[in-house]
C-alpha positions as CSV (number, residue, x, y, z in Angstrom):
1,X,130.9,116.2,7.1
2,X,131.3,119.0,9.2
3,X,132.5,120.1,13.1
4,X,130.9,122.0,15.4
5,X,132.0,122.6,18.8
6,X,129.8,121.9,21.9
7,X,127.7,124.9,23.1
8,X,128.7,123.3,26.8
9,X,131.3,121.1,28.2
10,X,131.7,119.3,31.5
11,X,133.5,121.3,33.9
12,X,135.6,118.4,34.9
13,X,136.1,117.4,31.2
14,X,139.6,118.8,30.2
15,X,138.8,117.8,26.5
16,X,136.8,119.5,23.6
17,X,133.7,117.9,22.5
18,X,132.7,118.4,19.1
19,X,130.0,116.8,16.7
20,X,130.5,115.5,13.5
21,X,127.4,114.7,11.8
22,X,125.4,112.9,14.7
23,X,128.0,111.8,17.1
24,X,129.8,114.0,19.8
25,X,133.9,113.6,19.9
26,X,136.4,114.6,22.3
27,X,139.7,116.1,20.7
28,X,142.6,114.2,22.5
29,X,146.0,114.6,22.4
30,X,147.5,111.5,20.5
31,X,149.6,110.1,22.9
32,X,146.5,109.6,25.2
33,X,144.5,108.1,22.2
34,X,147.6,105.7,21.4
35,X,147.7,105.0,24.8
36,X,144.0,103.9,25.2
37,X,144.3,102.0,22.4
38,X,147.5,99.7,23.3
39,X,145.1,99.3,27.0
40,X,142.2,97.9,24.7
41,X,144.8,95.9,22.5
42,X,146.4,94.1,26.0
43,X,143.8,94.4,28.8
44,X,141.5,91.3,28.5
45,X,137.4,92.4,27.8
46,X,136.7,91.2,31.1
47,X,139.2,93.7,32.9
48,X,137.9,96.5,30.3
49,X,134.5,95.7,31.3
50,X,135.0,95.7,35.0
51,X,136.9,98.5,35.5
52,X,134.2,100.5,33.2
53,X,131.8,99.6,35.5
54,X,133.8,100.8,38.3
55,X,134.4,103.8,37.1
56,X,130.9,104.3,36.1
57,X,129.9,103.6,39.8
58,X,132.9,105.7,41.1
59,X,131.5,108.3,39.2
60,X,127.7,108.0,40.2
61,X,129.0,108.0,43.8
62,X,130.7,111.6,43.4
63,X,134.2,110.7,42.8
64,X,135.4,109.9,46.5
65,X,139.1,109.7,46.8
66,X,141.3,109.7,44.2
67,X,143.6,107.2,42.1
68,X,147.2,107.1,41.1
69,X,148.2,105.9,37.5
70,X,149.8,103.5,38.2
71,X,146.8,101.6,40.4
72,X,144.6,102.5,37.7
73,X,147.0,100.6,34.9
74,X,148.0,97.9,37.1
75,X,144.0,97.3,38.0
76,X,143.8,97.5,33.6
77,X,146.4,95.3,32.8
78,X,146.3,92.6,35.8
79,X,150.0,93.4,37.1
80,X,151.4,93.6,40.6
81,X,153.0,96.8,39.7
Protein backbone atom coordinates (compact mmCIF):
# COMPACT_ATOMS: atom_id res chain seq x y z
CA UNK A 1 0.00 0.00 0.00
CA UNK A 2 1.16 3.24 -0.71
CA UNK A 3 0.56 7.27 0.43
CA UNK A 4 -0.06 9.98 -1.54
CA UNK A 5 -0.70 13.32 -0.28
CA UNK A 6 -3.88 15.35 -1.20
CA UNK A 7 -3.49 17.63 -4.35
CA UNK A 8 -5.88 20.09 -2.01
CA UNK A 9 -6.71 20.54 1.55
CA UNK A 10 -9.42 22.50 3.39
CA UNK A 11 -8.24 25.74 4.27
CA UNK A 12 -9.59 25.39 7.74
CA UNK A 13 -8.26 21.81 7.97
CA UNK A 14 -4.96 22.12 10.02
CA UNK A 15 -4.24 18.38 9.29
CA UNK A 16 -2.70 16.49 6.15
CA UNK A 17 -4.88 14.37 4.21
CA UNK A 18 -3.37 11.55 2.50
CA UNK A 19 -4.77 8.38 0.57
CA UNK A 20 -3.84 5.07 1.12
CA UNK A 21 -5.21 2.82 -1.32
CA UNK A 22 -8.92 4.07 -1.58
CA UNK A 23 -9.48 5.87 1.59
CA UNK A 24 -8.38 9.55 2.41
CA UNK A 25 -6.50 9.97 6.09
CA UNK A 26 -5.73 12.84 8.12
CA UNK A 27 -2.09 12.66 9.81
CA UNK A 28 -2.81 13.64 13.63
CA UNK A 29 -0.71 14.17 16.26
CA UNK A 30 -1.10 11.13 18.70
CA UNK A 31 -2.12 12.74 21.63
CA UNK A 32 -5.29 14.10 19.73
CA UNK A 33 -5.92 10.55 18.21
CA UNK A 34 -5.56 8.97 21.90
CA UNK A 35 -7.62 11.63 22.99
CA UNK A 36 -10.56 10.89 20.46
CA UNK A 37 -10.32 7.56 21.24
CA UNK A 38 -10.72 7.61 25.26
CA UNK A 39 -14.10 10.22 24.09
CA UNK A 40 -15.40 7.16 22.00
CA UNK A 41 -14.33 4.64 24.82
CA UNK A 42 -16.49 6.91 27.66
CA UNK A 43 -19.05 9.13 25.85
CA UNK A 44 -22.26 7.05 25.40
CA UNK A 45 -23.28 6.41 21.35
CA UNK A 46 -26.13 8.56 21.86
CA UNK A 47 -23.96 11.64 23.06
CA UNK A 48 -21.44 10.72 20.04
CA UNK A 49 -24.27 10.71 17.76
CA UNK A 50 -25.82 13.95 18.87
CA UNK A 51 -23.08 16.01 19.14
CA UNK A 52 -22.02 14.75 15.43
CA UNK A 53 -25.01 16.00 14.23
CA UNK A 54 -24.56 19.21 15.83
CA UNK A 55 -21.52 19.74 14.61
CA UNK A 56 -22.55 18.74 11.25
CA UNK A 57 -25.40 21.40 11.39
CA UNK A 58 -22.92 23.97 13.06
CA UNK A 59 -20.92 23.45 10.16
CA UNK A 60 -23.67 23.65 7.35
CA UNK A 61 -24.70 26.88 9.09
CA UNK A 62 -21.13 28.55 8.58
CA UNK A 63 -19.63 28.06 11.87
CA UNK A 64 -21.36 30.97 13.95
CA UNK A 65 -19.66 31.62 17.26
CA UNK A 66 -17.30 29.68 18.65
CA UNK A 67 -16.75 26.88 21.48
CA UNK A 68 -14.47 26.47 24.40
CA UNK A 69 -13.00 22.90 25.20
CA UNK A 70 -14.15 22.50 27.85
CA UNK A 71 -18.12 23.05 26.78
CA UNK A 72 -17.32 20.92 23.97
CA UNK A 73 -15.99 17.84 26.45
CA UNK A 74 -18.43 18.56 29.09
CA UNK A 75 -21.40 18.50 26.13
CA UNK A 76 -19.25 14.81 25.11
CA UNK A 77 -18.94 13.35 28.29
CA UNK A 78 -22.37 14.47 30.06
CA UNK A 79 -20.53 16.55 33.02
CA UNK A 80 -21.34 19.76 34.69
CA UNK A 81 -17.80 20.79 34.29
Amino acid sequence: MSAQAADHSEPAEPYEIIHLGGEAAAIVPLAELRRLRAVERYASPEALEATLAAHDEWLAAGCPGARSHEDVMAELLGSDQ
